[in-house]
N, C-alpha and C positions, 0 to 999 in steps of 0.2 A: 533521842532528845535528852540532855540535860549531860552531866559531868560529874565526874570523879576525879579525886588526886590519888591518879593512877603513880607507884612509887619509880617505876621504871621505862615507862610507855604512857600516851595520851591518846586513847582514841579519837578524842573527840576532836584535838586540833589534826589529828591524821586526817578525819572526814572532813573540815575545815576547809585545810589546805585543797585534797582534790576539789570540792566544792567550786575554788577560785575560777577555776578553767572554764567555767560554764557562765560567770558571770554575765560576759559579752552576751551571749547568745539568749537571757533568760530575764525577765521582765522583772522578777521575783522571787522572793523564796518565804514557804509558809515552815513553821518553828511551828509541831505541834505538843507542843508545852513539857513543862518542868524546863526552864529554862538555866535555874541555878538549881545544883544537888547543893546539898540534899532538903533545905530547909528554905530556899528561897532567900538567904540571906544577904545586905546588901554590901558584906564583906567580900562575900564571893563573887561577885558582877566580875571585877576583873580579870579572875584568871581563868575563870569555869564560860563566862562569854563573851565580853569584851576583848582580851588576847586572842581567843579562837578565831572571832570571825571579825577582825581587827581590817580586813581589807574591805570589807562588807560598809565602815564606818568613815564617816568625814573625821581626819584627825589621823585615822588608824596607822599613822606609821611614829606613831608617839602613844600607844594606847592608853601607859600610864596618866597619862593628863585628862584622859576621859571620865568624867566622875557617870556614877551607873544611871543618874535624874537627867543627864546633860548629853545622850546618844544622841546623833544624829545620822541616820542612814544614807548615804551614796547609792546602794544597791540596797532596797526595799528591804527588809526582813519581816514578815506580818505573823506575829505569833499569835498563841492562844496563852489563858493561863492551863498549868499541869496543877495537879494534887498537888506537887513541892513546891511550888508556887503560894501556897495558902497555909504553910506546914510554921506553926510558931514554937516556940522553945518557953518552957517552965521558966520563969524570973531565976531564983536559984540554979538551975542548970546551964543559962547560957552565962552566967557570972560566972558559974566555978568553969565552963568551956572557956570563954575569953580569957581569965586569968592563966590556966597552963597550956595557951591557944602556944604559944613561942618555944614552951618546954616540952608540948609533945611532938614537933616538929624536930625538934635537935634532937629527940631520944629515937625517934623515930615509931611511936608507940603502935601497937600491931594492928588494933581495930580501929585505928582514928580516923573519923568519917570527917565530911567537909561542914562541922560546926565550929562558931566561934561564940560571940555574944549575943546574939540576934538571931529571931529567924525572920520570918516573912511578913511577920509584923502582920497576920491574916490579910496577906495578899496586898498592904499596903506599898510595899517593895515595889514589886512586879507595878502597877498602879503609875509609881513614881516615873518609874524604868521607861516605858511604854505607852500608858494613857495620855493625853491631855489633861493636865493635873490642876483645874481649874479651883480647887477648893486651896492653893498656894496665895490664891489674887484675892483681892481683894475689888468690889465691885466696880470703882472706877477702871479699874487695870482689866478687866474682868469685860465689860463693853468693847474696852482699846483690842481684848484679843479676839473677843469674837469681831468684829468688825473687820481685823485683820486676814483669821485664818480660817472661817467661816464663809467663803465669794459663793462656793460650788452650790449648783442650784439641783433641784429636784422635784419630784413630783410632792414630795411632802414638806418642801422648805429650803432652805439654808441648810448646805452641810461643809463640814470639815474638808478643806482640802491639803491632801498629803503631796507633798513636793522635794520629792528627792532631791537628798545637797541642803537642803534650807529646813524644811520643816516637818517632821515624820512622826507625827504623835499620832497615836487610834483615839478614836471620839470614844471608845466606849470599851468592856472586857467584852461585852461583845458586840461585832456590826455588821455591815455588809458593803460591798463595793463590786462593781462592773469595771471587766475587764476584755478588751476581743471582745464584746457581747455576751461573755458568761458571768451570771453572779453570783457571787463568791461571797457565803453565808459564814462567819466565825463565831463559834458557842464558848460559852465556860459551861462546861459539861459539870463542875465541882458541884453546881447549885441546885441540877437535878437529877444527882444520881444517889440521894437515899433512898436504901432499900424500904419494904413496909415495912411496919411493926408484923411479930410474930404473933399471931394469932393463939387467942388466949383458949385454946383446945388443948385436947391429950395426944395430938399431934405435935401443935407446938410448944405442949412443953418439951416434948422426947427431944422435936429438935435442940429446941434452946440448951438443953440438957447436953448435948451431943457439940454443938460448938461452944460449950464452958468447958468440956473436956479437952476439943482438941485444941483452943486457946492454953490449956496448962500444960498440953503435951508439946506445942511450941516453944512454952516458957523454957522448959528443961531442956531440948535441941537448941535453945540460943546459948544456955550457960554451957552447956557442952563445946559448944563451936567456941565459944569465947577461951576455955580454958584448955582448946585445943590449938591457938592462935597463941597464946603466953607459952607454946613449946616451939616456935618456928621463927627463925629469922629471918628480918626481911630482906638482910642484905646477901643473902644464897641464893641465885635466880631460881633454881626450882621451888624453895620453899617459898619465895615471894609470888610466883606463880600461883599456891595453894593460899598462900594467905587473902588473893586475890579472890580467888573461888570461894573463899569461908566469908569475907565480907561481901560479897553477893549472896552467898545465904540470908548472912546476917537480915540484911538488907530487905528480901523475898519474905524474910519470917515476918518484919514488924510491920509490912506491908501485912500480909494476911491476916495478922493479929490486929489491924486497924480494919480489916473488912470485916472480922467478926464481932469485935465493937458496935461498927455500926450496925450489926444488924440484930446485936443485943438490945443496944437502946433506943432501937427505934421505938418509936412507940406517936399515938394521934397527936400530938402537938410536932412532928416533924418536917421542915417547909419546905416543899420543890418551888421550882421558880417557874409559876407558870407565867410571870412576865413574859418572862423569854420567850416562855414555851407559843404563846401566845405571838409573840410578836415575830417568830418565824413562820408560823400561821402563814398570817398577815400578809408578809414579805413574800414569800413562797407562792400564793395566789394571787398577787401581784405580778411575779417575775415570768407567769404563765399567762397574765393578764396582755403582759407588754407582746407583740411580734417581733422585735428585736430584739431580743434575747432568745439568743441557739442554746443554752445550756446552762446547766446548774451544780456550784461545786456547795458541799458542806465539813465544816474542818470544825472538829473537836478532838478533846483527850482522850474521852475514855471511849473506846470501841464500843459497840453493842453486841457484835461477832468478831469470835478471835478464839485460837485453839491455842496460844502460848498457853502453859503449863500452870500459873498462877491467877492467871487472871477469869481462864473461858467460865469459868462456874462461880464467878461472885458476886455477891448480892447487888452490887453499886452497877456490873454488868448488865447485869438482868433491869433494874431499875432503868438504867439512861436505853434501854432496848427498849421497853413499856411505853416509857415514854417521849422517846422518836416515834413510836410507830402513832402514837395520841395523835401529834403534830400533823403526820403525812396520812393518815387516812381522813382526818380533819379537812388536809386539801384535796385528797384525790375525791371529797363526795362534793367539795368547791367547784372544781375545776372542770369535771364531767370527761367530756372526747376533749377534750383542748392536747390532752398528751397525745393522742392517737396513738394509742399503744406503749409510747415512750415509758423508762421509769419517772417518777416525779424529781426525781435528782440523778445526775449522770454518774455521777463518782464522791464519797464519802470518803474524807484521807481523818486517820485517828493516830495517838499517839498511846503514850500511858505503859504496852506491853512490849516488852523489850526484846522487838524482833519487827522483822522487817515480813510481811504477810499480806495476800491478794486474796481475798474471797470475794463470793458469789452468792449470794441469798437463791433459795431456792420457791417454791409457795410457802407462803409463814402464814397467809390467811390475812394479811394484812398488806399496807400500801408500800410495807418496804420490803416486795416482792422482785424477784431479778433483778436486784442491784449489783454495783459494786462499790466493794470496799476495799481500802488500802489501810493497814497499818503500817506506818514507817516513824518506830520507837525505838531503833538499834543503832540510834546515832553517835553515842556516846558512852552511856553507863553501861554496867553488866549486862550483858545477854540474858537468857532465856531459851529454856528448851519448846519445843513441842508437847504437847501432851501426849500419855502414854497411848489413850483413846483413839488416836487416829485424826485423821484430817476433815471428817463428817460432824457438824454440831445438828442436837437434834433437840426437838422439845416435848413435852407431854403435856397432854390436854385433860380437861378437867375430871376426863372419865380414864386417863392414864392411858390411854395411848399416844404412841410415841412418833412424834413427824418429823424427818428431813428438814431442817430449814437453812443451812449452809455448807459450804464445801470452800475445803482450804484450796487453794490451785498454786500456791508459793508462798514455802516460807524459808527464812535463811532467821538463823537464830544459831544458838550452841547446840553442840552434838559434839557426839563421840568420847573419851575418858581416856585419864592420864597420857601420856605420850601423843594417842589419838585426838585430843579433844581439839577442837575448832572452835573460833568465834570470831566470826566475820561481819564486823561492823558494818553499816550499811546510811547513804541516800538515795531519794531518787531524780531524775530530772524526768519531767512531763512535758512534751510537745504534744500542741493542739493543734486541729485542723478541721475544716470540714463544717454542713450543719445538718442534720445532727454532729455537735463536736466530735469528732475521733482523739482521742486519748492513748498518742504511743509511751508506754511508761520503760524508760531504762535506767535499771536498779543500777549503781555500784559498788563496789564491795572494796574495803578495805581492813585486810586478815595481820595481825604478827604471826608470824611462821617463824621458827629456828632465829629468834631474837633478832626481826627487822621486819618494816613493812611492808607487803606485798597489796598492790591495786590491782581488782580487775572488773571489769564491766560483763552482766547478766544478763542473759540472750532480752532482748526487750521482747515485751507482749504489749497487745494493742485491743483495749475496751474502748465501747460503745460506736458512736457512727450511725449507720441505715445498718439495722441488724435484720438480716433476714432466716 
């Protein structure tokens, strides 16, 4: 998910393009967020998503005419928002980026990321892009559109109907919709994934003390890489190659340096949304209430299990993990034998960590027990290793023992160093079947090798169904 101006190559319209061939045969396609790198900005709609997946759109063979407020989809696209989605820029910084936006393009400047004047305007963009942007209208106009795009009925009312070709707005950052009988729950994961405050013990200050350290030891590996980028040209394929690799550093550090922020400042005035939290409650014990519905999908950004190398151990992880699990054991003590055995949700697809990965929860002691989960975050921008730890995520309990609670069964991300190194960009396409649904998942891979691109398709595996 999301994009780079890659100086010599474009993953993302590589993954794009193969995407096309699947159109015919697939009802859909979920975007699990960061839709524009780096900042969410509405300068970049064009070329980071609107050119990419330009056949996807009514218009798309004239992209440039498309303004980013005015998309209309042919073939469904139903995102989520990412963190770069909500990512806004300093007044001063995005003035002095817009003014040399033109001049570090022609010099070709070595760290220059996809800002200009703007960023996300806190998720305002994204809003415009995607939602139903009803705060545009004005009340009379405001009646006229509910009236219009508002027919679909429900058990709880009047709701939005999306009509490919004509009218493809989401009612909300986040909703739900029935598809084949399955529904399909979309979260903004951004609202509750603050970690706690650190606990004001001799505990937590050692921690707190412990990531202000390694926030200043970050600080100094960024100005190193920076001043290791000011010796390398970008026009020598190999050195553009490394300068490639340095801004993925880059990239990975101020990410980490923003997970320890947050979990510096947290502190009791810090808000999760238990709106949400709440109204997936709701929905979830509803969607076990109905017999017509075989199955249940849930799609957010941030994973709650994930062994990428950046992300498995951070606070905002651990938080949106807390509090999933609030949510579904809220229903599983709802819902009683209604699952017979079932999990409470068939398949979890998350974005955020930059690799493509299939886990499996194990007993966690809680309702998001034998699941699965899919991250597929290697669409686009930099990859991402494995962690050094292995493919097992495990937790410790209050009295510090340590339990089993996931296993990695597939991940395709970066590996290997210089000459050797690989990064095999990745989507997936999912065909349903069956009730309990069966879920055949076939990854595709799209690799630069020896400076050109190579496709090739991942042996498929096949969750959920009548598991015996």
């Amino acid at each position: 998910s999301g994009s780079s101006a890659h100086r010599r190559h474009n993953p993302q319209r590589q993954i794009a393009e193969q995407m096309t061939a699947h159109l015919a045969d697939c009802r859909f396609t979920i975007h699990t967020g960061d839709v524009v790198y780096l900042v969410g900005s509405r300068e970049y709609y064009h070329d980071n998503f609107i050119e990419p997946y330009r056949k996807f759109l009514v218009g798309g063979e004239k992209p440039r005419q498309i303004e980013y407020n005015q998309m209309v989809f042919q073939s469904p696209i139903l995102p989520i928002p990412g963190n770069h989605d909500y990512y806004d820029l300093p007044l001063l910084y995005g003035i002095a980026m817009g003014v040399t936006q033109s001049f570090r393009r022609q010099l070709q400047l070595k760290t220059d990321f996809d800002m200009g004047w703007f960023g996300s305007e806190q998720g305002d963009t994204y809003a415009a892009a995607f939602l139903d942007y009803l705060k545009a209208l004005n009340l009379k106009a405001m009646e006229a559109h509910l009236d219009r795009h508002y027919t679909a009925k429900t058990d709880t009312g009047r709701c939005l109907l999306y009509q490919p070709g004509h009218f493809t707005r989401l009612p909300n950052r986040y909703y739900t919709f029935r598809c084949g009988g399955i529904d399909f729950f979309a979260l903004d994961s951004n609202t509750f994934n603050a970690p706690p405050p650190l606990p004001d013990t001799r505990e937590g200050k050692a921690y707190r003390l412990l990531l202000e350290n390694r926030r200043a030891e970050l600080e100094q590996q960024k100005q190193d890489i920076l001043k290791t980028c000011e010796t390398l040209d970008p026009n020598v394929h190999e050195q553009s190659e490394r300068l490639d690799d340095l801004r993925t550093k880059l990239e990975q550090i101020d990410e980490v340096k923003l997970d320890i922020e947050k979990q510096l400042t947290a502190n009791k005035l810090s808000v999760t949304d238990f709106e949400q939290l709440e109204w997936l409650r709701e929905r979830l014990i509803a969607s076990w209430q109905d017999t017509s519905v075989r199955g249940r999908v849930v799609y957010f950004h941030h994973p709650p299990y994930v062994t990428e190398a950046t992300k498995w151990q951070q606070g905002q992880t651990m938080a949106v993990r807390n509090n999933l699990r609030w949510v579904l054991d809220a229903v599983a003590s709802e819902v009683g034998n209604f699952t017979q055995g079932r999990p409470l949700v068939d398949l979890v697809l998350n974005g955020h960590a930059h690799c493509l990965e299939y886990l499996r929860t194990e007993e966690t002691g809680h309702a998001d027990s034998h699941m699965d989960w899919i991250v597929c975050g290697g669409s686009g921008y930099s990859l991402r290793r494995q962690r050094e730890e292995g493919a097992g995520l495990s937790e410790s309990d209050l009295e510090g023992k340590s339990r089993a609670v996931a296993r990695s069964h597939l991940f395709i991300g970066r590996t290997g160093h210089g000459s050797k190194k690989r990064r095999p960009y990745s989507f997936l396409r999912i065909d349903v079947s069956g009730n309990p649904p069966q879920f055949t998942v076939r990854p595709f891979v799209c690799e630069h090798l020896e400076q050109q691109w190579q496709n090739s398709e991942v042996e498929p595996f096949v969750i959920g169904g009548i598991r015996r």
